[in-house]
N, C-alpha and C positions, 0 to 999 in steps of 0.2 A: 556536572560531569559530561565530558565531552568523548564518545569513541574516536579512537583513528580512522581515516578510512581507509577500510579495506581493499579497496582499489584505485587504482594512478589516475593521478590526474589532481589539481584543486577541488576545492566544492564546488558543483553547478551552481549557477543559482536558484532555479528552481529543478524539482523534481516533480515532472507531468505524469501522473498516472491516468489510463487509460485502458478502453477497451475491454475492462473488468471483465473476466468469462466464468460460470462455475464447471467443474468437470462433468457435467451432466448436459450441459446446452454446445451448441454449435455455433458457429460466427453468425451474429443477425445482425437486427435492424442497431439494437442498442451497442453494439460493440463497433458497425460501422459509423453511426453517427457521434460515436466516439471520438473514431479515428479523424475522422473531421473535421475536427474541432479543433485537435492536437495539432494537425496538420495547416490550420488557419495561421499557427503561431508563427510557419516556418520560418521567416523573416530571423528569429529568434533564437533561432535551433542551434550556435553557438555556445550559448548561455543556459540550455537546457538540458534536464536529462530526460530521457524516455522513457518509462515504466510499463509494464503491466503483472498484475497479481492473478493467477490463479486460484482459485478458489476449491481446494479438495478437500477442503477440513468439515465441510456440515453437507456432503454431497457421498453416500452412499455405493450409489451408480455411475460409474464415470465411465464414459462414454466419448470424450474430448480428445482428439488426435491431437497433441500439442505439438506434433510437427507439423500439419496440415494446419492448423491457427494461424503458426510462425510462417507460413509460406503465403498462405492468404494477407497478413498483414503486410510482408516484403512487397508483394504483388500491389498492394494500394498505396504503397511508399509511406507505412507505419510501422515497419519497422522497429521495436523498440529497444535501448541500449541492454536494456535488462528485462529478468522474467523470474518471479517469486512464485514460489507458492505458498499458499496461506500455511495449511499445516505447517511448515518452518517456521512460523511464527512462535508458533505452544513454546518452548522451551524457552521464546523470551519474555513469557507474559508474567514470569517472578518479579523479575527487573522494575517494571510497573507497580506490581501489586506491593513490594516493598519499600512504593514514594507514593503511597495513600497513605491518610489517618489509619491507625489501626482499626476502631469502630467499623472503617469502610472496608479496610481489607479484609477483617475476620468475616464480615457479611458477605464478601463475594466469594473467599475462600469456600464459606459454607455452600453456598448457592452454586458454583462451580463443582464440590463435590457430589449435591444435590441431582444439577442436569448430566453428570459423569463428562462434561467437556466445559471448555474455556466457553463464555459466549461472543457469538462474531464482535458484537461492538467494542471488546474488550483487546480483543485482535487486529481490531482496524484502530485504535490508538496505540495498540505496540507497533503497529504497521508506521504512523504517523511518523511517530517519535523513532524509529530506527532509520528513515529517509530522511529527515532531520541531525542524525548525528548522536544522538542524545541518546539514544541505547545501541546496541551490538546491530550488524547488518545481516540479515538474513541468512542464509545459501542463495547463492544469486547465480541464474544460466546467463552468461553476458552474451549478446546475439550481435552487436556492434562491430566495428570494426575499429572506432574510433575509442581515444583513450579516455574516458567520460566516468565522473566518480557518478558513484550511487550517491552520497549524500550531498544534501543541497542543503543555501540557505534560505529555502521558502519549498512549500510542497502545494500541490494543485491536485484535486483530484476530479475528473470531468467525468460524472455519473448521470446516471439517469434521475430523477428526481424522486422515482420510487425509493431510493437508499437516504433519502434526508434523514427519516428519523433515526434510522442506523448511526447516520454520521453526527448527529447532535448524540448522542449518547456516548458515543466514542469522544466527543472533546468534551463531555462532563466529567470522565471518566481522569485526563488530563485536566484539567479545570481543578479538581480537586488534587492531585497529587503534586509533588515539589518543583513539576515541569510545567507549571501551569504559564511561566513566560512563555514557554512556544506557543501558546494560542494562538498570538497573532501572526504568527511565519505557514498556518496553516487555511490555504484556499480553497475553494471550489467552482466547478462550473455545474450547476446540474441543468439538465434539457427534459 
């Protein structure tokens, strides 16, 4: 099952996410050598989409001016076409849980109603899988000018290296359910 996409334009070919922030932190070292990274591509920047996710779903204290972000990023010429927040995710993390084995779904079902929330790595493969096409597309603030779809045929995600284990649990999570062809359309850069 393929979504439409929600916004004009063809499919990118990839979707660059970036700059990853939670509402709690302020632009640093790991969100600029982000953007640097992204910005190495430019050559490319045709063929791409720009991303970045917020993250206010497991962040208490938010603290994050997300206008002062978006202006600081403008300002470094990272600009991204788009900007999620994690919480928008929850309401698609069904979609996932009903292309698992059941055995696996009734276990995280339980364990999800256990911790009283979805867990992140559960949310960074509905993340995957929605920048891909393959499930519904978020709420999306589009910061762009340019007519640039959200959904791509390949996703990149340029982290910090501290989120490996996260991101390997998030494509086990995919691995296992009926989307496990998308594995290989999903990349990464970690630093």
């Amino acid at each position: 099952m393929i979504f439409m996409n929600n916004h004009r334009g063809i499919a990118s070919k990839v979707n660059i996410e970036y700059a990853h922030i939670y509402t709690s932190q302020t632009f640093g070292e790991d969100q600029r050598q982000s953007a640097e990274i992204m910005k190495s591509r430019e050559r490319e920047r045709e063929s791409y989409t720009r991303v970045v996710l917020i993250d206010d779903y497991n962040e208490p204290n938010s603290t994050l001016d997300v206008g002062e972000f978006i202006d600081y990023l403008e300002k470094q010429k990272a600009l991204p076409d788009f900007i999620a927040i994690e919480s928008d995710l929850v309401p698609l993390a069904p979609l996932l849980l009903e292309q698992l084995p059941i055995a696996e779904r009734r276990a995280l079902e339980s364990h999800f109603q256990k911790l009283g929330r979805i867990n992140c790595s559960f949310l960074v493969a509905v993340w995957h899988l929605a920048r891909l096409g393959v499930l519904p597309s978020p709420p999306l603030r589009k910061t762009g000018t340019a007519e640039k779809s959200f959904i791509a045929e390949k996703t990149i995600a340029i982290l910090p290296r501290s989120y490996e284990r996260n991101e390997q649990r998030a494509l086990g999570y995919i691995k296992s359910s009926s989307f496990s062809h998308c594995l290989d359309r999903i990349g990464y850069i970690f630093f």
